[in-house]
C-alpha positions, 0 to 999 in steps of 0.5 A: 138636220140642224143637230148635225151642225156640232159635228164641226166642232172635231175638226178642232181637236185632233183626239177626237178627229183621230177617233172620228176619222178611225170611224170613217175609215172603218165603216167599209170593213164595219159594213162587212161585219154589219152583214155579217152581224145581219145574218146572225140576227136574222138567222136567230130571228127567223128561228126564234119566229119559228119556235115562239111566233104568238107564244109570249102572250098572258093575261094581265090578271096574272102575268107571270101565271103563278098566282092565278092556276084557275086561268089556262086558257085566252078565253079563261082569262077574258072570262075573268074580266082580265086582257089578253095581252103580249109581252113587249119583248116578243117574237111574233114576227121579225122585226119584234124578233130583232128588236128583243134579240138586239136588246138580249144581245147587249145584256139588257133585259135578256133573264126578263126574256129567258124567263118568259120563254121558259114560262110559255106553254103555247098559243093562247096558253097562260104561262106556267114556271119552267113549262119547257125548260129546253127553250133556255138552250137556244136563248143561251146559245145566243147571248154567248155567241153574241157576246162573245163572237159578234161583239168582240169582233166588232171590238177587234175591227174597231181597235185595229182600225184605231190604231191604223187611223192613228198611226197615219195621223202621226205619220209613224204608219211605216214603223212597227213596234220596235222602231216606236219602242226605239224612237222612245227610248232614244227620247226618254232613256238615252239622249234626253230626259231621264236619260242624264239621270243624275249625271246631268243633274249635278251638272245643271247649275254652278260649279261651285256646288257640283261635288257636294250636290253629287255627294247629296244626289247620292243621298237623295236617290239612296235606297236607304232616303226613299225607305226613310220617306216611305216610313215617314209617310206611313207615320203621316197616315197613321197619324190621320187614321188615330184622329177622331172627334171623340179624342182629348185634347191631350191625344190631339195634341200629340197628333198634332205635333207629330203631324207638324213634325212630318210636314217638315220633313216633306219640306225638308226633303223637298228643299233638298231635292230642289237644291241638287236637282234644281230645274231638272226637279221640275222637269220629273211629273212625280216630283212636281206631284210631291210639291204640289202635295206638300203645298197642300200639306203646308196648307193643312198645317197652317190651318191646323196652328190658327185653329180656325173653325167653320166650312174653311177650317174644314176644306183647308184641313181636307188638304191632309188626306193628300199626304197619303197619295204620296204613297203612290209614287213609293209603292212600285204596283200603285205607282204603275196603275197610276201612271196607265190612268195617267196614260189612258186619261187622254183617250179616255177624254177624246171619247168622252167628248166625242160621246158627249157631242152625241148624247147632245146631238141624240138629246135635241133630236129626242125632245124634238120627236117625243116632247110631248109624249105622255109618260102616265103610267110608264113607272120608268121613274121619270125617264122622259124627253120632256126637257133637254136635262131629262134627254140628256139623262136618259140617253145616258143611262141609255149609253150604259145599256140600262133598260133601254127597251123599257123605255123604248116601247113606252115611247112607241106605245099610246096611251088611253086619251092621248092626243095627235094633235100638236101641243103648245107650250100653254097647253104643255104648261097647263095640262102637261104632255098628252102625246101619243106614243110613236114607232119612231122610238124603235129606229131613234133608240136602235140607231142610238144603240148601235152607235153608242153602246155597240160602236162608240163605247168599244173605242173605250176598249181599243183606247185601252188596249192603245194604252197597254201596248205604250205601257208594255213598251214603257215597261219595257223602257224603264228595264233599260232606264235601270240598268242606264241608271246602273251605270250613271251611279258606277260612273259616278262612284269613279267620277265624283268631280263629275268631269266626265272622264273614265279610265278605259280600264274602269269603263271596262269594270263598270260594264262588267258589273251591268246586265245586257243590253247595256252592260256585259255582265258575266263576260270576259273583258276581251270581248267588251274591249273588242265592242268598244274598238270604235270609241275615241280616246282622250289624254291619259286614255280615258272615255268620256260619258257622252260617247259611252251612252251613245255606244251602250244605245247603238248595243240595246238597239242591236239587242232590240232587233236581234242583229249581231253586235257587229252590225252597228253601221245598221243603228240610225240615230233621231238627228235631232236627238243626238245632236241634244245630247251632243250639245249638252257637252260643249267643252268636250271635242267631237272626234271623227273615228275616219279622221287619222288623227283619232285615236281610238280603243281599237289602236289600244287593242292593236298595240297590245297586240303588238306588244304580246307578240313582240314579247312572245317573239323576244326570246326567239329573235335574241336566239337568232342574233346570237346564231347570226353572230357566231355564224358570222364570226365562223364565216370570218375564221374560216375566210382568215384560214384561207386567206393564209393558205393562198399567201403560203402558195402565192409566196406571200403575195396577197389576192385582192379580188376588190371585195375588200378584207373581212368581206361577208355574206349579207346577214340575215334580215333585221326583225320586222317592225310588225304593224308599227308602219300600219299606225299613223303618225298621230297614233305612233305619238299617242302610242307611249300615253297609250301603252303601259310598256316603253314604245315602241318595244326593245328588241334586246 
């Protein structure tokens, strides 16, 4: 039990407690499976026994039967002085039946099996090639349902219990897949890293260089920048791949100065890169990549010039090879499959550990039982317990299924003149290993199987398949950190002072130029206006950056969920998060859009509204107040005639009723003020910054 004490070592790594505690918490549904599995074997096995119980026996005269046509027979070849002997993978009862199918299932030694099957004639009968080719049926019938159901399904146990296990361990288990792509890109693409892009970058550092260093971040993250780059690589790499020992010291110079030449380049561009992005520079793993690439350049180089010869002029000129990965980062398939190695090295070294706690575990127990074990004869080539180097090896090889049960029944198997007596480390020394063979080679080698191969090794595949999915969502992450690039460069073409400031109508332009989700392309600037009704507005009507990635991050959400645009009450935010992207903005007012003195996109679009139907309305009123007035004058002509009437049959005496000379009736109501009282007074003042047209609107 003492090789069990290094077990404690997981509880100090999470990575690897992760994929112990997926192991605990799978061994229910593993039991399932495991009786699942029994059946299977044991159905194999039974039939197996059935169709071949005593059959795989030859004579070691001629095991194969191929050389010897004289011997048919058991007795034939005792008679020749030969043994009859069995093969070590067989079928005469159950458990050998188990053993050789467990070993045929995971791909070891199964043709060795196949052939033998289809060689044997019967009992006591010498195998003959291809004597009943129909038995090959049963044994391929069993390694593809073996290998393509049973294992596999052990594997989709494994995989859907790791990434339980995991999401508990991280506490994100009530989340699905859309809300983790969410919480990524929320980190990654809008509020934080790469996020900024170049907006954030210029603003890094003193204002002293914000306009030139915008104008050089143009340079720098110019297509027609990365292509120069790229050539100046592959230049590098010819340069290497022309050097030979046999070149004259003319070619060699030639190259020499040609790769001089591209090494300042590398530094060239890294000083620039430096210079515009500064600490950000250091923040990007592809750029600290380069920068550690171009030391090694400068190191080659250095070399190169003092002409040192020796081991150390060698290693230091070793360092050159390293300009060709930069093509890595310049190439989109290689940069791809470099990020997944990336992405999977962690996992992939929480297994390795884990794999090696029990290889070492397996390696004590194993030079504890088969120390002194007699490998005379075996032909395994050194495959041995006799040290722990030698366990350690061979469990190895064991772990990658390489022929596993050839050692397994040497170990189980007594040699002629060994001995059960305990062997000291003086005897060891003198006469070597004279042990006999133990049948606890069968269970120590099949549970070790089981674990490691069977069990452990297929986390290999769920830790692979846990990288694809982040890698899927990070494919998917990077569409909408292009497209939110997109945006920082239009941004920045209309705002080389980097202030932050937009003119709505520019914002507008912008977006429309941009794929959904995050812009609008191919639809009318009506309804981009119309989803940007909640944005605030500053002086001179204009937008500032920070409240636009938050709005294009509320629209990709939507997007992601397939909800409505309308339902933007429905995007939460990482407080933390926001509150980062907020504070990278410290000169820039946070306005509350439930505040009245906000205004916002919405009281610019009720105020056009206003002002088309006040223009659509103009021409009418116009018409109204003419009809009013002549009505009016009639009204007055008509009450003077009868006024003159009355004084010719009153004598001249005039009738005064107390309504007063020139009494009219109540004119008609003035035109309405339209939605101008629903406004408050803050928007009222804003309204004539807002609006192209004199405010509020004549009406003559």
């Amino acid at each position: 039990l003492r090789v069990l004490r290094p077990l404690r070592l997981v509880k100090s790594y999470k990575g690897v407690r992760v994929l112990v505690e997926g192991l605990l918490q799978s061994v229910h549904t593993l039991v399932v499976v495991s009786f699942i599995g029994a059946l299977f074997y044991v159905g194999f096995g039974i039939w197996f026994v059935n169709l071949l119980q005593g059959q795989l026996w030859h004579c070691s005269l001629d095991p194969s039967g191929r050389h010897m046509p004289l011997i048919e027979t058991r007795d034939d070849c005792i008679a020749a002085g030969g043994d009859w002997v069995n093969n070590d993978s067989n079928f005469d009862n159950l458990g050998a039946a188990l053993v050789t199918l467990l070993h045929v299932s995971m791909g070891e030694g199964w043709l060795e099996v196949l052939i033998a099957i289809v060689d044997s004639r019967g009992i006591n009968l010498q195998p003959r090639k291809g004597a009943r080719i129909q038995l090959a049926l049963p044994v391929i019938l069993f390694v593809a349902l073996s290998n393509f159901c049973m294992a596999n399904l052990t594997i989709g146990v494994l995989v859907d219990q790791y990434m339980t296990t995991k999401a508990e361990v991280n506490h994100i288990s009530e989340l699905d897949e859309k809300e983790r792509q969410w919480i990524e890109m929320q980190s990654k693409v809008f509020f934080g890293g790469k996020g900024m892009s170049r907006f954030q970058k210029v603003l890094y550092g003193s204002e002293l260089f914000v306009g030139f260093r915008g104008r050089l971040c143009d340079l720098v993250e110019s297509r027609e920048f990365d292509a120069a780059v790229l050539w100046t690589i592959l230049v590098n790499t010819l340069f290497l791949c022309l050097d030979h020992p046999t070149a004259s010291p003319t070619f060699r110079n030639v190259l020499s100065a040609g790769s001089l030449v591209c090494i300042v380049l590398f530094n060239a561009e890294t000083v620039l890169r430096i210079f515009v992005f500064r600490r950000i520079y250091f923040k990007e793993p592809w750029n600290v990549f380069d920068l550690v690439v171009v030391v090694a350049c400068d190191i080659g180089g250095l070399a190169e010039l003092m002409t040192l010869d020796g081991p150390t002029a060698q290693i230091l000129q070793a360092f050159r090879v390293g300009r060709v990965l930069r093509l890595t980062r310049y190439v989109g398939f290689m940069q791809v499959m470099v990020e997944t190695l990336t992405e999977v090295m962690p996992g992939l070294l929480n297994v390795m550990a884990l794999l090696g706690l029990m290889i070492f575990m397996f390696a004590c127990l194993g030079v504890g039982l088969f120390g002194t074990v007699d490998d005379s004869g075996s032909g395994l080539g050194g495959a041995t317990f006799h040290s722990f180097g030698d366990a350690v090896l061979l469990l190895f090889r064991g772990a990658t299924g390489e022929r596993w049960h050839l050692v397994m029944h040497d170990l189980a198997t007594s040699k002629p003149g060994c001995t059960t007596e305990f062997q000291t480390p003086q005897d060891l020394a003198e006469v070597g290993p004279r042990g006999c063979g133990t049948l606890l080679a069968y269970p120590f080698f099949v549970i070790y199987e089981l674990l490691v191969y069977m069990v452990l090794l297929n986390l290999l595949v769920s830790v692979i398949l846990d990288t694809f999915r982040r890698v899927r969502r990070r494919a998917m992450v990077a569409a909408f950190e292009r497209q939110l690039r997109s945006l920082v460069e239009l941004w920045h073409s209309r705002d080389y002072d980097a202030t932050g400031y937009v003119e709505l109508d520019a914002v507008v332009d912008l977006l429309l130029e941009i794929p959904p989700p995050v812009g609008f392309l191919g639809s009318k600037r009506k309804r981009v206006v119309h989803c940007m009704r909640f944005l605030p507005l500053f002086s001179e009507a204009r937008l500032h950056f920070r409240d636009v990635v938050i709005f294009v991050a509320r629209r990709c959400y939507l997007w992601l969920r397939q909800l409505p645009e309308g339902d933007t009450e429905k995007v939460s935010f990482d407080p933390t998060l926001l509150l980062h992207w907020i504070a990278q903005f410290p000169d820039v007012e946070f306005k509350d859009v439930f505040e009245d003195d906000c205004v916002m996109v919405a009281h610019v679009i009720i105020a056009s509204h206003v002002i088309r139907f006040v223009n659509s309305k103009r021409d009418q009123w116009r018409l109204a107040k003419v009809q009013r007035e002549e009505r009016a004058k009639r009204d007055r002509d008509a009450a003077r005639r009868n006024q003159m009437k009355s004084e010719v049959h009153t004598g001249g005496m005039l009738q005064d009723d107390g309504a007063g000379v020139g009494t009219l009736p109540a004119p008609e109501a003035e035109a309405p003020s339209m939605l101008l009282p629903q406004l408050s007074p803050a928007a009222m003042e804003a309204m004539p910054q807002l609006s192209p047209l004199p405010w509020p609107p004549p009406l003559s």
